[in-house]
Structures are given as structure tokens and as C-alpha cells.
LUMDRENMAR-139176 format. One record per atom (N, C-alpha, C, O): atom name; x, y, z; residue number from 1. Coordinates in Angstrom, 1 decimal, m for minus. Example, Ala and Ser with C-alpha at 12.3 -4.5 7.8 and 13.67 -1.06 7.14 Angstrom:
2
('N'; (13.2; m5.7; 7.8); 1)
('CA'; (12.3; m4.5; 7.8); 1)
('C'; (13.2; m3.3; 7.8); 1)
('O'; (14.2; m3.3; 8.5); 1)
('N'; (12.8; m2.2; 7.1); 2)
('CA'; (13.7; m1.1; 7.1); 2)
('C'; (12.9; 0.0; 7.9); 2)
('O'; (13.4; 1.1; 8.0); 2)
This chain:
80
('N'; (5.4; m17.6; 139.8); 1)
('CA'; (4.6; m18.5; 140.6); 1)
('C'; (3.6; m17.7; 141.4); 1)
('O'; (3.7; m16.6; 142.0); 1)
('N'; (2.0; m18.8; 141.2); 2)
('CA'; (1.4; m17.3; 142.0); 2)
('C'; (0.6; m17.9; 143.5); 2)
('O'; (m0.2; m18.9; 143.4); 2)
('N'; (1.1; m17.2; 144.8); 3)
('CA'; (0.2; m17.8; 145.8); 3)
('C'; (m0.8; m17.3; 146.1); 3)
('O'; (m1.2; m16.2; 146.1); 3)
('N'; (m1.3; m18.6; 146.7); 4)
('CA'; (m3.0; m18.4; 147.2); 4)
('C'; (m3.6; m18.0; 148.2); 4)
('O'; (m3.5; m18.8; 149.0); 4)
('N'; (m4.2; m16.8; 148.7); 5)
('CA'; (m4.3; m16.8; 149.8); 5)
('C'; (m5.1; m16.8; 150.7); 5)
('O'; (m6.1; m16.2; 150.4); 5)
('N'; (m5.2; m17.3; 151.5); 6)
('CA'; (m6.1; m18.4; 152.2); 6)
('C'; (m6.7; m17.6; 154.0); 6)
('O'; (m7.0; m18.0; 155.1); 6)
('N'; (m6.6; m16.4; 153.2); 7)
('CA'; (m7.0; m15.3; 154.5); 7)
('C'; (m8.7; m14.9; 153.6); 7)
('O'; (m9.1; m14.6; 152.5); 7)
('N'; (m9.3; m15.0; 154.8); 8)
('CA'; (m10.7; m14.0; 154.4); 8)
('C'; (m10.7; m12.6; 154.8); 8)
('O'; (m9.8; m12.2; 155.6); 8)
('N'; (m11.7; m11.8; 154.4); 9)
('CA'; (m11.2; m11.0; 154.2); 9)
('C'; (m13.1; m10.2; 154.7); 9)
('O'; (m13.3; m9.1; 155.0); 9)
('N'; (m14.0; m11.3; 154.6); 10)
('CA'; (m15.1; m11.1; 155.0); 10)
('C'; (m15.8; m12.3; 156.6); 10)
('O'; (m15.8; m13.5; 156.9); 10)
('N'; (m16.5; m11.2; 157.2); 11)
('CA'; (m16.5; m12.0; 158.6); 11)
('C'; (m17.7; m12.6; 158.2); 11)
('O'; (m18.6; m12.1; 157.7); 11)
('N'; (m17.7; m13.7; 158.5); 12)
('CA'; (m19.1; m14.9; 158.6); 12)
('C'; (m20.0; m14.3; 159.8); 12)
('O'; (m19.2; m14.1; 160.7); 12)
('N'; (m20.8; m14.1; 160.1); 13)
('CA'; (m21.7; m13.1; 160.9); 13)
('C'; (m22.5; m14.0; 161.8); 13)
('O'; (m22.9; m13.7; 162.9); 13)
('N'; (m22.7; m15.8; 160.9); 14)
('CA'; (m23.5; m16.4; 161.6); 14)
('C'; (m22.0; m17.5; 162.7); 14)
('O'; (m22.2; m18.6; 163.3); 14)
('N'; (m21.1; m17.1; 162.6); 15)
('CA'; (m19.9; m18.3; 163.8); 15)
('C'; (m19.8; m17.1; 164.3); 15)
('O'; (m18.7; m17.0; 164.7); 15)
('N'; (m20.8; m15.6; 164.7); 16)
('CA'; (m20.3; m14.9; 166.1); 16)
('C'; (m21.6; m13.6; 166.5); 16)
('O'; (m22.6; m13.1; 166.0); 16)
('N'; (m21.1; m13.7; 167.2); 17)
('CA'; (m22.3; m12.3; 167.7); 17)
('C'; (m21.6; m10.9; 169.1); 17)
('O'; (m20.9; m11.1; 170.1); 17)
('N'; (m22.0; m10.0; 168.7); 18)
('CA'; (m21.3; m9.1; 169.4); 18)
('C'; (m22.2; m8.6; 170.8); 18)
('O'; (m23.1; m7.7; 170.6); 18)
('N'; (m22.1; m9.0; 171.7); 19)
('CA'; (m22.1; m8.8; 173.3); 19)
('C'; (m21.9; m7.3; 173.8); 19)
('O'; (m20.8; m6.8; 174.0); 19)
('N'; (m23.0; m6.8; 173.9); 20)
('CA'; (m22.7; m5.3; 174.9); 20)
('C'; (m22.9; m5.2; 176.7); 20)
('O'; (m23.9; m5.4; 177.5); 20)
('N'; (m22.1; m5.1; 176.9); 21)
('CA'; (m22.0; m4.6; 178.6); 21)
('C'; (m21.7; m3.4; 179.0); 21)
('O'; (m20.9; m2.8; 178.4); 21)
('N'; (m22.3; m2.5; 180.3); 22)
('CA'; (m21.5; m1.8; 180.7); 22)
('C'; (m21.0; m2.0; 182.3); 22)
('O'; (m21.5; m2.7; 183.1); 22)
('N'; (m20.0; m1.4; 182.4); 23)
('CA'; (m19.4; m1.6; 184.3); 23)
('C'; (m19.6; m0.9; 184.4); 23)
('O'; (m19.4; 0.1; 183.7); 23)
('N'; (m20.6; m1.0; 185.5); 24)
('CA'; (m21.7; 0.6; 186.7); 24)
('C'; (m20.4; 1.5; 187.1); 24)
('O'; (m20.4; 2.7; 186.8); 24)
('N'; (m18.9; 0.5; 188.1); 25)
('CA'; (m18.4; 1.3; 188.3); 25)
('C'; (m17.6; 2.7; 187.5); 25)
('O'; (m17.6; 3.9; 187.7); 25)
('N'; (m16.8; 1.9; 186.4); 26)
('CA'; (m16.2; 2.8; 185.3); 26)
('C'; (m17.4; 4.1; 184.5); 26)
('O'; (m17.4; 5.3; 184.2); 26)
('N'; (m18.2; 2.9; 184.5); 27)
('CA'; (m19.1; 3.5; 183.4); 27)
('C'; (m18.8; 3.5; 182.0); 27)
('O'; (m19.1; 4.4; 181.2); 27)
('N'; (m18.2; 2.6; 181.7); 28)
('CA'; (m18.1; 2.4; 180.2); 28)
('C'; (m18.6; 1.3; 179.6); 28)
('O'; (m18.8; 0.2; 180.1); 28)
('N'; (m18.8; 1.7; 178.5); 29)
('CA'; (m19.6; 0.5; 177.4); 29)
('C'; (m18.3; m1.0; 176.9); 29)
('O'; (m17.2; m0.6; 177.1); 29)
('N'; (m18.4; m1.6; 176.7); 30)
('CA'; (m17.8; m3.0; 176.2); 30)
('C'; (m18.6; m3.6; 175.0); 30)
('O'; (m19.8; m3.3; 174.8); 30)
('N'; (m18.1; m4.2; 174.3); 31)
('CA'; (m18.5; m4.5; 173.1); 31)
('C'; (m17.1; m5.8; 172.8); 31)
('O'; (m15.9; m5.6; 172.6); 31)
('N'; (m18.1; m7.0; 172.8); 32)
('CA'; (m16.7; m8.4; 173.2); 32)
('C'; (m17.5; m9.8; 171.4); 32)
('O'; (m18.4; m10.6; 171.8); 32)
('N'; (m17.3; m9.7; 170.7); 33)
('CA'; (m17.2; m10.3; 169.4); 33)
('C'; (m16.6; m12.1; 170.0); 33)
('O'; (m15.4; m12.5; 170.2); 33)
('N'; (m17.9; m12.8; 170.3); 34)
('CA'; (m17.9; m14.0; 171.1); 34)
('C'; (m18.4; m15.3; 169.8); 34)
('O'; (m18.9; m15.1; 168.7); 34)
('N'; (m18.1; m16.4; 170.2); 35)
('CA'; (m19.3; m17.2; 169.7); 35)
('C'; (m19.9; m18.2; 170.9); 35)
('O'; (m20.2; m19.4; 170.9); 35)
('N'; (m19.8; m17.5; 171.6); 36)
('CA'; (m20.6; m18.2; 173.3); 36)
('C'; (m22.1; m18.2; 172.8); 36)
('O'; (m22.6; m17.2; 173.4); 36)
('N'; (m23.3; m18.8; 172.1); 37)
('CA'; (m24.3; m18.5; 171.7); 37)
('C'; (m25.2; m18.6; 172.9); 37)
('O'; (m26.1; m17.7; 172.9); 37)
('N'; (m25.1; m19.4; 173.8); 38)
('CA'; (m25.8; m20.1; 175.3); 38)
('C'; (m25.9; m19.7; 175.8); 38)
('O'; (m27.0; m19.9; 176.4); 38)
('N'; (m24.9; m18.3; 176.5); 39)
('CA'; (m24.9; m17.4; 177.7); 39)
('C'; (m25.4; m15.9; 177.5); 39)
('O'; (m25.1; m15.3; 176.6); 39)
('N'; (m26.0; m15.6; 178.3); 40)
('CA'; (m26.2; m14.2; 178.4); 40)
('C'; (m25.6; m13.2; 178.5); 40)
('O'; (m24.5; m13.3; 179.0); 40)
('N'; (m26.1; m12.0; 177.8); 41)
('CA'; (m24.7; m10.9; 177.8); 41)
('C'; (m24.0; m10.7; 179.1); 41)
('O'; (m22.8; m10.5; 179.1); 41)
('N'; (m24.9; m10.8; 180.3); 42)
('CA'; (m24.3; m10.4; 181.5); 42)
('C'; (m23.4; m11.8; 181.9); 42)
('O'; (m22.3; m11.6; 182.4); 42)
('N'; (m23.7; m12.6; 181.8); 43)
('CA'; (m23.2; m13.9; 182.3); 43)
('C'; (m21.7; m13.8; 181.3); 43)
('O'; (m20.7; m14.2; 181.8); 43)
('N'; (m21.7; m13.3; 180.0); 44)
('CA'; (m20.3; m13.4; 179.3); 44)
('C'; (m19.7; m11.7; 179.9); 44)
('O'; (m18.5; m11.6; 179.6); 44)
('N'; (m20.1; m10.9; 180.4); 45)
('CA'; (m19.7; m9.7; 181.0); 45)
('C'; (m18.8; m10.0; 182.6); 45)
('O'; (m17.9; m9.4; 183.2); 45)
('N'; (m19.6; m11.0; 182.7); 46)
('CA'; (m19.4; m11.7; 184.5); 46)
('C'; (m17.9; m12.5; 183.8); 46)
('O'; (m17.0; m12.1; 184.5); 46)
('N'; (m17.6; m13.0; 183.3); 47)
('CA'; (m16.9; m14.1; 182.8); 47)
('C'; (m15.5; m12.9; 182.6); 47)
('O'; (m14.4; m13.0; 183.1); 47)
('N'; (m16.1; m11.9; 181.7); 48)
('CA'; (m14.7; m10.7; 181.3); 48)
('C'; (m14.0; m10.2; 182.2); 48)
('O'; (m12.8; m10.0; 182.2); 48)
('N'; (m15.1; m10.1; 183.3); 49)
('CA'; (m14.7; m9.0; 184.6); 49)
('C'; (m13.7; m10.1; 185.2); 49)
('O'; (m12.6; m9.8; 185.7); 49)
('N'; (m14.2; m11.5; 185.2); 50)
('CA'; (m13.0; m12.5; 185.7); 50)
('C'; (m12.1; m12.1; 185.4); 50)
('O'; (m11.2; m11.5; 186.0); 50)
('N'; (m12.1; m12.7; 184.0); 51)
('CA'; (m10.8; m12.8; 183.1); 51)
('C'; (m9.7; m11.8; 183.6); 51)
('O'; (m8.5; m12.0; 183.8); 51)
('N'; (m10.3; m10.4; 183.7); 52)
('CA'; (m9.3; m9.4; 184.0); 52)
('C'; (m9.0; m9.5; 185.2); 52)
('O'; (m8.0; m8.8; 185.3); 52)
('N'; (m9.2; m9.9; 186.2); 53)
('CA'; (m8.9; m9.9; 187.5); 53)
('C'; (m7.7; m11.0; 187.5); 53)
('O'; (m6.7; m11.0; 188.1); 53)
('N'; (m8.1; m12.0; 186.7); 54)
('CA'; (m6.7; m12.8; 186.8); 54)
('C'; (m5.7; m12.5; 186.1); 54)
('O'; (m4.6; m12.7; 186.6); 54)
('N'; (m5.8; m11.9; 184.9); 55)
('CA'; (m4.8; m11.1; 184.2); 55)
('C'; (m4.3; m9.7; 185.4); 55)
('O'; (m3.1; m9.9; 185.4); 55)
('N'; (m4.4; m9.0; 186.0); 56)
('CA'; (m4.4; m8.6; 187.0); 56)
('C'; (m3.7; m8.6; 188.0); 56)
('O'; (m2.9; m7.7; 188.4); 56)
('N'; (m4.1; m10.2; 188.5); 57)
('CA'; (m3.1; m10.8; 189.9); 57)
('C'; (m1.9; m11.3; 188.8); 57)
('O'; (m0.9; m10.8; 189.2); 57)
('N'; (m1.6; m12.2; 187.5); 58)
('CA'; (m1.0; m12.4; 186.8); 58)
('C'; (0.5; m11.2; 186.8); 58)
('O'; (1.6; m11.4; 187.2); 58)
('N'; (m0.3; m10.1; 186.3); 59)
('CA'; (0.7; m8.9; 186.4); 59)
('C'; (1.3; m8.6; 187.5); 59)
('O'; (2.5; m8.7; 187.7); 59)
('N'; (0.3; m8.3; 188.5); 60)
('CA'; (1.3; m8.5; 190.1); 60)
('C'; (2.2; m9.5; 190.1); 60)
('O'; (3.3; m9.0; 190.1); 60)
('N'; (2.1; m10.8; 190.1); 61)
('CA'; (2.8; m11.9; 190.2); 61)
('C'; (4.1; m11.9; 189.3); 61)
('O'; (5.2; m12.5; 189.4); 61)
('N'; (3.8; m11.2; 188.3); 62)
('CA'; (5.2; m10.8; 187.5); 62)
('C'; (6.3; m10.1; 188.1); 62)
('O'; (7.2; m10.4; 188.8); 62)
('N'; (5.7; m8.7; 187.4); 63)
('CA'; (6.2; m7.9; 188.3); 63)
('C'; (7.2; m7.8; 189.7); 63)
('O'; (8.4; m7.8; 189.8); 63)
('N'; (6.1; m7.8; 190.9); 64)
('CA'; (6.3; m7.9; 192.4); 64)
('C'; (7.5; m9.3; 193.1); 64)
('O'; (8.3; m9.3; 194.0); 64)
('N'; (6.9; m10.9; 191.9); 65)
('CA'; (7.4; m11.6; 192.8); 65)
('C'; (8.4; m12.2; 192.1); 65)
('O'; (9.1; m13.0; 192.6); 65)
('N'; (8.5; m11.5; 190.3); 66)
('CA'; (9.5; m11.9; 190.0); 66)
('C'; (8.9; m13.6; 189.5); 66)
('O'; (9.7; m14.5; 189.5); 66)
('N'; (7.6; m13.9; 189.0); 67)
('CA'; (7.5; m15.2; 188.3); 67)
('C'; (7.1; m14.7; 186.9); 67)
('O'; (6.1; m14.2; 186.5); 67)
('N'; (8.0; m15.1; 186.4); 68)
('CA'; (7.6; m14.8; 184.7); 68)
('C'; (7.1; m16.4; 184.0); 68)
('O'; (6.6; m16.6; 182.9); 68)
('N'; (7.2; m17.1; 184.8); 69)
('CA'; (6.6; m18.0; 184.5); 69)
('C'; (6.4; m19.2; 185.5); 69)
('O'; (7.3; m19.3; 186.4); 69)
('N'; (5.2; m20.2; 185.4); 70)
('CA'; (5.0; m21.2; 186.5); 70)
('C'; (6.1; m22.7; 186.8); 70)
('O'; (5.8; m23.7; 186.1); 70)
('N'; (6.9; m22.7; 187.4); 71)
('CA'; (7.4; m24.1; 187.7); 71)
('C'; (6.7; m25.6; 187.5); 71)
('O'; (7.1; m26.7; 187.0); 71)
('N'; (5.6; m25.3; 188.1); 72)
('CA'; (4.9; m26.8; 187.4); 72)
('C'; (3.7; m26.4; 187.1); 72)
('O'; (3.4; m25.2; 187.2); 72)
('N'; (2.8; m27.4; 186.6); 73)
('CA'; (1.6; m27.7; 186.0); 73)
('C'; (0.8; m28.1; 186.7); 73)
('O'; (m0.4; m28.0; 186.5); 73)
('N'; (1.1; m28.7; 187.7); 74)
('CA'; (0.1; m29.8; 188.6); 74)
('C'; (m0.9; m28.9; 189.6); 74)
('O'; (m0.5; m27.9; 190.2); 74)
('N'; (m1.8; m29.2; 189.7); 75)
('CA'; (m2.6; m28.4; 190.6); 75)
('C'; (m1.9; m28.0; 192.1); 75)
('O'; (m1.7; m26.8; 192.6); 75)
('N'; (m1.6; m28.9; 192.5); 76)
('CA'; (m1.0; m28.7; 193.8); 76)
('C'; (0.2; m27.7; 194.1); 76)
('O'; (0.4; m27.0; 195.1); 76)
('N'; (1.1; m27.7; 192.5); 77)
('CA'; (2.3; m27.3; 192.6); 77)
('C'; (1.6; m25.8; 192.4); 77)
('O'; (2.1; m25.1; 193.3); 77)
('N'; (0.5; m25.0; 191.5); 78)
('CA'; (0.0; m23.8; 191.3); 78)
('C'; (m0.7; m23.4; 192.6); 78)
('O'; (m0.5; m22.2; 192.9); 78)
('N'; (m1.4; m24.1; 193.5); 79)
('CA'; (m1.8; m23.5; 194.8); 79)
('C'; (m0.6; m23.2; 195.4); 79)
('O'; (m0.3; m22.0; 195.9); 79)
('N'; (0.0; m23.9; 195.4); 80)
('CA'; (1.3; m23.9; 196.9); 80)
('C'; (1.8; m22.4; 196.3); 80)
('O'; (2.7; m21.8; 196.9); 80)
């Protein structure tokens, strides 16, 4: 019996585009494989530097306070 496999194996070039940034403070280059077409490199750089900051506080919050995961969903219940 023979299976099919339904993996590519070549990247479609037009569903993405690759984004360069650098952080002044580090000094390193970034290179982020998006299909954000709308935003500017800096505005999807602004967006990463987020992302990590919450991943971040996330790790602290593990770690330190001992939540491996959230009790509720509800906005109220994630502020408090």
C-alpha cells in the first residue's frame, strides 16, 4: 500500500516575506518569515520586541509564582 504525502517540500514565496530588524541595544540582526503584508518592518519588529516581553513576564510567572497555568479565561479573572 502506498502513502501520499501531503507535506511540501517547496516554500510558496508569494504567502510570505522575510522582515529584517536590528535591536540598537543588543545589536543584533533578526530576520522573522511573516505574512503580515500591511505593516512595516519596524512596526512587525515593535510587535516581536512585545511578544518577548510577555513571554518573559510569562516565564517569571512560572517559575517565581508557581502558575503553570491560568485558572480562568475571563478578563477580570487574568487582571486580578
Amino acid at each position: 500500500m502506498r502513502v501520499k504525502n501531503n507535506m511540501k517540500t517547496e516554500f510558496e514565496h508569494n504567502r510570505y516575506r522575510v522582515v529584517c530588524f536590528c535591536d540598537v541595544e543588543s545589536r543584533k540582526e533578526f530576520r522573522l518569515a511573516t505574512n503580515l503584508w500591511y505593516m512595516s518592518n519596524e512596526e512587525i519588529g515593535e510587535i516581536y520586541r512585545h511578544r518577548w516581553q510577555i513571554e518573559i513576564l510569562w516565564k517569571f510567572l512560572k517559575m517565581h509564582l508557581k502558575l503553570d497555568r491560568l485558572i480562568t479565561k475571563s478578563v477580570n479573572g487574568v487582571t486580578m
